[in-house]
N, C-alpha and C positions, 0 to 999 in steps of 0.2 A: 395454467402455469406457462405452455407456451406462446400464447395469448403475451401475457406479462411479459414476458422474457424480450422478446420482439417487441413492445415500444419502450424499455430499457433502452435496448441496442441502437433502435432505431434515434431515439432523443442524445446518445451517447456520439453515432455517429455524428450531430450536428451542435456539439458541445465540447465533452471533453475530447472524443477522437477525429474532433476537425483541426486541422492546420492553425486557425487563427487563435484558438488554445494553445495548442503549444509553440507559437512564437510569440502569446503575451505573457507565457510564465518565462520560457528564457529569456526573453526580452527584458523582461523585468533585473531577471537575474544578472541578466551581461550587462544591464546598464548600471545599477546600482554596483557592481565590481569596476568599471570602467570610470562612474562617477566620484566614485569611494577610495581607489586609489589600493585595488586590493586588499580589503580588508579582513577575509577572509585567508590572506597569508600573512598579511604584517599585523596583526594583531593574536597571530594563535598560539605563540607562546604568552600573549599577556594571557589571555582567557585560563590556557591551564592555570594560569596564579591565582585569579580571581575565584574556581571552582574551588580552589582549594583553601578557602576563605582568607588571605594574605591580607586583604585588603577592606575587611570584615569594619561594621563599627559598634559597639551594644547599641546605638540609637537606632539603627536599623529597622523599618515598620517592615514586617509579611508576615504570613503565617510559616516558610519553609526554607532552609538555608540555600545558600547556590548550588549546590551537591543535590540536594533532594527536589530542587523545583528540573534541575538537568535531567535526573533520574526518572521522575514523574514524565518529564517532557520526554526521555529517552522510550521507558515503555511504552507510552501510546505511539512510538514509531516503530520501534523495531517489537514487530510484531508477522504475522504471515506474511506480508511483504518483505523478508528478507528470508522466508526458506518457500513459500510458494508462490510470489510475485515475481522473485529473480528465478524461478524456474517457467512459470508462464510468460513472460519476456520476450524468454530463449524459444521456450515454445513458438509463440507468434512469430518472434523478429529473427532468430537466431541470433548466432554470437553478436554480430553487431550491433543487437538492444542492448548487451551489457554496455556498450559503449557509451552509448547516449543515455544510460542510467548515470554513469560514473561523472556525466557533463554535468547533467542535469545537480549533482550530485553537488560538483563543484563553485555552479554558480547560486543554489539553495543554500548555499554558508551563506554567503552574502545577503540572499534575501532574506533568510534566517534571523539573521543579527540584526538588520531593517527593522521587521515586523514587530519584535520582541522588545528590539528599543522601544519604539513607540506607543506599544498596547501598554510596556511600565509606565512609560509618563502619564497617559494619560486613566490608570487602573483608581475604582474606587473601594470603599469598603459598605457591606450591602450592612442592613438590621440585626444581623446576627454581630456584626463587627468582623467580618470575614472578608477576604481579598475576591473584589471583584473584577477580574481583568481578561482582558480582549479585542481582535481588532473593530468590535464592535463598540468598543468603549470611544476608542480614537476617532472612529465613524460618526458617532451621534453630535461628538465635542468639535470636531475641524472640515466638517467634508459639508456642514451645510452653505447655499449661496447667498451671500448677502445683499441687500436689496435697500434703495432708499429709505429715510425716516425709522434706524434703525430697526427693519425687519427684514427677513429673511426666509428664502425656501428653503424648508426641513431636510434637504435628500439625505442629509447625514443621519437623520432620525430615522428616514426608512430604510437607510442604506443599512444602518446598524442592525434593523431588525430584521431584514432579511438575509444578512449573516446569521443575526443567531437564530435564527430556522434551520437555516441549512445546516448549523452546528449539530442542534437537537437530531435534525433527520441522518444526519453524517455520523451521529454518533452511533448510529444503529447501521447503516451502513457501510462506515469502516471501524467503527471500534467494536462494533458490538455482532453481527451476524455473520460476516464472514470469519473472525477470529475461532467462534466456537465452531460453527462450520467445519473447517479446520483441522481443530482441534479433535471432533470425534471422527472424522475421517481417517485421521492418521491413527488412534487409537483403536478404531473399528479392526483398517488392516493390521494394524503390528500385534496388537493383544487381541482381538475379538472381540472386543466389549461393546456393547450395541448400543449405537448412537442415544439412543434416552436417555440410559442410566450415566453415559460422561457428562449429557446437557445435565441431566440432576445436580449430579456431584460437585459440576462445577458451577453453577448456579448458586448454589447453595455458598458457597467459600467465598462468589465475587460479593453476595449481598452483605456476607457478613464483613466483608473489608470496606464496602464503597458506603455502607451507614456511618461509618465513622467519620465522612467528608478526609479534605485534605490535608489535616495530619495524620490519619493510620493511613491513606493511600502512601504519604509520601514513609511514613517510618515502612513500609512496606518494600515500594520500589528500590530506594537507598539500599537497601540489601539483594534483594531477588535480581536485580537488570546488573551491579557487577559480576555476580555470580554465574549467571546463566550466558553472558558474553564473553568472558574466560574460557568459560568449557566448551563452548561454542567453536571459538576463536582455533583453541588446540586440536578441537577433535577434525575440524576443518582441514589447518595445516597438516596433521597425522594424513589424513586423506589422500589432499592432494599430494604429499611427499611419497607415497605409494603406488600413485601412478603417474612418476616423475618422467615415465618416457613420452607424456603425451603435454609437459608441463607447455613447453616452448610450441609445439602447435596451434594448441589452446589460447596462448599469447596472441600467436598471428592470425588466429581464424576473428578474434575479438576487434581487431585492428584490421587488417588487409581486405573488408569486405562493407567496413564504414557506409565507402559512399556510392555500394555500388549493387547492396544486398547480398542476400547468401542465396548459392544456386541450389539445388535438390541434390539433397544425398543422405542415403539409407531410404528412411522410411519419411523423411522431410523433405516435404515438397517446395519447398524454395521461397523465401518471401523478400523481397524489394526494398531498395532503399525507405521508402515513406513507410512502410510496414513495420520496419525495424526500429525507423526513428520514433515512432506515434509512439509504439508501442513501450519501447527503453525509457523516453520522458514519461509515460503515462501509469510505467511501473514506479520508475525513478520516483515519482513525486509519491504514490501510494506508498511508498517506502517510508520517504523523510519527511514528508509532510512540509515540506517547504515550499512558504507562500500561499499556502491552504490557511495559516493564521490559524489552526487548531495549538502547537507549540506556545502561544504567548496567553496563554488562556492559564496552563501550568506557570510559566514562567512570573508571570505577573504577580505572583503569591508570594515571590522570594525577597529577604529580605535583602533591600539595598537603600542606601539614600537616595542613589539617582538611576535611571535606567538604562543610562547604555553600559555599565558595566555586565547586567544581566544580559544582554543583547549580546555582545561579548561572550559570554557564555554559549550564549546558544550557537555560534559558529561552530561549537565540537560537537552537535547533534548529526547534521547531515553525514559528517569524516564516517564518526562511529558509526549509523546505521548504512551506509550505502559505500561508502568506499572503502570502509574494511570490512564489517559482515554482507554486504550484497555481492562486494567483490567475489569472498570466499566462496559463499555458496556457487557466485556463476564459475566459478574456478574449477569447484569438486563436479559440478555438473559437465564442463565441457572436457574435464581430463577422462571423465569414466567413461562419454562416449556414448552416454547412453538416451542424450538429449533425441536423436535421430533413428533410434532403434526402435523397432514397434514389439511390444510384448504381449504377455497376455494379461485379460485384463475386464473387467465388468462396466459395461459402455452407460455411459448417461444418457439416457435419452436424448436431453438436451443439446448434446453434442453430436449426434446424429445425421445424418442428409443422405436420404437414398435420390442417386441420381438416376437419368431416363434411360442411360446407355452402360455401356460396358467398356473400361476404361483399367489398363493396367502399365504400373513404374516401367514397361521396359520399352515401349512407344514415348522418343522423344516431344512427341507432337500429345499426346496421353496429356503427358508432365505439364507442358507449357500449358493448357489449357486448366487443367487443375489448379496450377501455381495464379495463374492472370483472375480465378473464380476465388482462390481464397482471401487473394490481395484485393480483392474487389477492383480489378481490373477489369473484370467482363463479366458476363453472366453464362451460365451454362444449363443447359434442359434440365427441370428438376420432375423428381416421378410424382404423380397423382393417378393412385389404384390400389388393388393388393397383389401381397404378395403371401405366395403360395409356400408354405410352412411343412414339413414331414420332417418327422422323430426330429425335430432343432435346426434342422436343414433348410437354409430357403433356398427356392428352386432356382424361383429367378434370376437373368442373367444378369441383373441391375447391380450396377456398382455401391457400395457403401463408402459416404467417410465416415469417419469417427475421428474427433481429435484431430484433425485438419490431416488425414492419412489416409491413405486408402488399407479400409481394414478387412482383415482376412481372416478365416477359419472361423467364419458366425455360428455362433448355435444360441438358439434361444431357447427359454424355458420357461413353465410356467409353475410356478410353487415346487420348483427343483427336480420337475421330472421335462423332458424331455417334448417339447409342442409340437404339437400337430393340428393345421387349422391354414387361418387366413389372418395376415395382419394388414390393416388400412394406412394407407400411406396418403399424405394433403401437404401436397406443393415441396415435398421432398421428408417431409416431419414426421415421425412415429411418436412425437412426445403424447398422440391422446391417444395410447394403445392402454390398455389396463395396466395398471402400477404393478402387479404382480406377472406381470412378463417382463423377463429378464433377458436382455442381449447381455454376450460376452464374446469375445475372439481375439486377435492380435491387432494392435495399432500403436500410436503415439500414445503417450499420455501425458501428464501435464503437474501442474500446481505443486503440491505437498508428494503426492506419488511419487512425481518424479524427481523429489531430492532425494525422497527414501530410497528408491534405487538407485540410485547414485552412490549414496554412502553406504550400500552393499556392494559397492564394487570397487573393495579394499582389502586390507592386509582383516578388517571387521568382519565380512562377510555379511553372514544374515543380522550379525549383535548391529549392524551400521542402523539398520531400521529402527531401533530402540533410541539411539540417540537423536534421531528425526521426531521421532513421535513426543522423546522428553523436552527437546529444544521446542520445539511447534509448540505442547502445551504452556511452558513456561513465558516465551514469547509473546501466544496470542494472549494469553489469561495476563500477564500483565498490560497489554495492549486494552484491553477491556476495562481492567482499571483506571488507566487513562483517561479513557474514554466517557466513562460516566460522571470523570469533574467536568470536563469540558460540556456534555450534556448540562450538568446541574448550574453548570455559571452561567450560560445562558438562558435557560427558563428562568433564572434568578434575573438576567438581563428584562427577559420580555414580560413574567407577570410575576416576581418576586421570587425573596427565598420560602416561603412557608410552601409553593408549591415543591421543590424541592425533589422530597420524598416519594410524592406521588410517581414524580418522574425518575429516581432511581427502582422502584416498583415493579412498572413497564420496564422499563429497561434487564433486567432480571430477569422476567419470563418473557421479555423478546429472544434475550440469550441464550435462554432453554429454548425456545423451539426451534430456532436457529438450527440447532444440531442438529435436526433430521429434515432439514429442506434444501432441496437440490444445490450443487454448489453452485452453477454458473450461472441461474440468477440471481444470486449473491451477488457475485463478483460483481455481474453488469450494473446491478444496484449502488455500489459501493462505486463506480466509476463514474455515476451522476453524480452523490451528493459530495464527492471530493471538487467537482468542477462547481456544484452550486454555492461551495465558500470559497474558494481560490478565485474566480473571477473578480468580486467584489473588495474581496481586500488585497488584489496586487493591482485596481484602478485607485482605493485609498492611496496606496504606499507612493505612486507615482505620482497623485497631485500634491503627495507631502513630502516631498523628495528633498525642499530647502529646506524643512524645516529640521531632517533630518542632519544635513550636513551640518547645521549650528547646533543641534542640540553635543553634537560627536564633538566640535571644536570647542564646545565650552567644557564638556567633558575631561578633554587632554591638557588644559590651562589651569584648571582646576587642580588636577593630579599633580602636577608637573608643580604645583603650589605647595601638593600637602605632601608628597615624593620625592623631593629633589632628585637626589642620590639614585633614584629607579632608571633605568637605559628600558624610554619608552618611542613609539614610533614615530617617526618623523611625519608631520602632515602637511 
């Protein structure tokens, strides 16, 4: 597993957590706002009209109204990426990844509204009579090159199909393994319920929903995603309004450290401008899924005459998932203060690093070297040997991290009594120590944990963890939902619908085992296949960028025809 984990990481570091990643997804997004003439503000009072079917016709072809394709499109975004991604963010980057979530946030309307336009133009209907839509669809039909004597190289036929690969693999990657993940982790601590039986239970609900295809998913979501972002929204606001004397700090520590990183304090050891920004876009995007082209896959089902009205729509997907619920949670997380605090706590292996020396927070010279090894600024002596174990005790003078901390008061165990022995340490890693030896002591911690702490540190107290665990479930479990149309329409893409089924199947008992396998190979997993479909379809959207602005103008000529009387935006 640690094996795996490290060429995750290592293919991540030269993909999605390289630089030239995240300045082709902002790139994208800043140009299509700059090209588009802000479309993502001057159109977002039209949008609300449109979700609210104003502008409806019965001739209308989809299978899902605008309401219910946004809804669908809603819960496969706001899922763990807005109670444990905006908390690992903050983890990695500190407050100033919120910052560059909320960008990222803002110019993914735009590209938002792009991608969803186009995937509706150009959506078909598969042998069942069902909507088949995506930016794989727009890939196969405009992206190939054309060549004398009426022929032409297919890149658009393999460009499509290696979107919907990545679809398929991403659907288990972010829709699918890390949501239940998640989900029994937070359930495990708040109720005690052992991870199998929540993968069962909820196993069992997602198949009997996702057989139904995309009208029970959507009569689904249309109820459960207003519901659960309401009570979300309030329990949030209650939160933060209770530890209002830290409101206006938390404003500027989000702000005043942009572009310069956050320095070490408490139990956080300090991470750097690039640290923060990687990390805030590369939450950002996990979030709202903007410009990953997972979003028009939902969308493309909804019934419209033409498409950029639904594109339109989908400009209120990023608002809703990342600048009002991601805001929130980074709000309740930096007001309570607890982002930086180390606690107690039962360590991942995975997260692990015994180092060669002995290393403590109150040597400034300590810190910097710790802070430059996590930022992967430099490298530091890592240990290979053992270490010497009595009653939980290691003797050794070797420092530990855990959770990018230096953590303290270890005691290890082995089947809950108290170890006494030798543990093998390879190149800093205990991950091949036997699975029933258990570290725990004081550090950082991160993801889902650390919101649930968080919103125990209210006017709620310990009930705060009860609504982490119910938000997390309701969240990722509709996020899963999501997730397995988006799986299904592409296997429908690349070898029909009759396979289908086979692949909501897999998908099912991917979900169940999910729950009891470690989280932060999840995660690193989930951060390839989000870059192996965002690459390819924000290189479509940019060689289809004219075709975009005339589809928008004939759009508004058109309205403007059959509306008079409507005060719509000037182009």
């Amino acid at each position: 597993m640690q094996q795996l984990n490290e060429i995750f990481t290592t293919l991540h570091q030269y993909i999605g957590g390289n630089n030239w990643f995240i300045f082709l997804l902002l790139g994208t997004g800043l140009f299509f706002t700059l090209y588009l003439k802000f479309p993502q503000i001057r159109y977002f009072r039209h949008a609300v009209r449109v979700v609210r079917g104003k502008y409806d016709r019965i001739t209308d072809k989809g299978d899902t109204t605008h309401f219910q394709s946004l809804a669908t499109a809603l819960s496969g975004t706001v899922g763990t990426g807005n109670i444990a991604g905006v908390a690992l963010a903050v983890h990695l980057g500190g407050p100033a990844a919120l910052f560059w979530m909320l960008v990222t946030a803002f110019l993914g309307m735009c590209t938002k509204f792009v991608e969803v336009t186009l995937s509706h133009k150009y959506r078909e209907f598969d042998e069942k009579g069902m909507v088949a839509g995506g930016p794989m669809y727009f890939m196969r039909k405009r992206l190939n090159i054309p060549l004398k004597n009426n022929k032409m190289i297919k890149t658009g036929y393999w460009l499509g199909g290696f979107f919907a690969i990545a679809t398929v693999l991403s659907s288990f990657g972010t829709g699918s393994l890390p949501q239940i993940n998640s989900i029994s982790n937070a359930i495990f601590a708040t109720f005690g319920v052992q991870h199998i039986i929540t993968g069962a239970v909820m196993a069992v609900l997602l198949a009997l929903i996702i057989i139904g295809g995309i009208r029970r998913i959507a009569s689904v979501t249309e109820k459960l995603v207003p519901f659960m972002a309401i009570i979300y929204f309030l329990t949030a606001i209650a939160i933060i309004a209770s530890n209002y004397q830290n409101i206006i700090p938390s404003f500027l520590s989000i702000s005043e450290n942009v572009f310069t990183g956050t320095s070490a304090i408490g139990g956080f050891l300090g991470a750097g401008f690039a640290f923060a920004f990687n990390n805030g876009v590369n939450r950002g995007l996990f979030s709202n899924e903007a410009g990953q082209g997972s979003a028009p896959i939902a969308h493309a089902a909804a019934k419209a005459h033409e498409p950029v009205s639904e594109g339109i729509v989908a400009i209120l997907e990023p608002f809703i998932d990342t600048v009002i619920i991601c805001f929130l949670t980074g709000m309740v997380i930096l007001s309570s203060g607890v982002w930086s605090e180390k606690v107690p706590n039962q360590f991942q292996k995975t997260d692990i690093i015994v180092l060669a020396g002995s290393y403590t927070e109150s040597s400034e010279d300590n810190v910097a070297k710790l802070s430059n090894y996590l930022n992967n600024k430099s490298d530091i002596p890592l240990y290979t040997g053992t270490l010497t174990v009595i009653d939980g005790k290691i003797l050794d003078n070797n420092s530990i991290i855990h959770a990018r901390s230096l953590a303290e008061d270890i005691v290890v165990k082995k089947v809950g009594v108290l170890y006494s022995g030798e543990i093998v340490v390879t190149n800093g890693s205990v991950a091949d120590t036997p699975n029933d030896l258990i570290f725990s002591g004081k550090s950082l911690i991160h993801s889902a944990p650390l919101t649930t702490l968080a919103y125990t540190q209210s006017f709620l107290g310990e009930s705060g963890k009860y609504v982490v665990a119910i938000g997390l479930l309701l969240f990722a479990f509709s996020t899963a939902i999501a997730w397995s149309y988006y799986g299904d329409r592409a296997i429908t893409y690349l070898i029909g619908a009759k396979y289908v089924m086979i692949y909501r199947i897999i998908f099912v008992m991917a979900f169940f085992i999910a729950s009891f396998v470690d989280t932060t190979i999840i995660w690193n997993l989930s951060m390839l296949t989000v870059a192996f479909m965002t690459v390819p379809n924000l290189i479509g959207l940019l060689i289809l960028h004219k075709e975009v602005k005339s589809v928008i103008g004939s759009y508004w000529v058109d309205f403007r025809k059959e509306h008079p009387n409507e005060k719509v935006p000037k182009e």
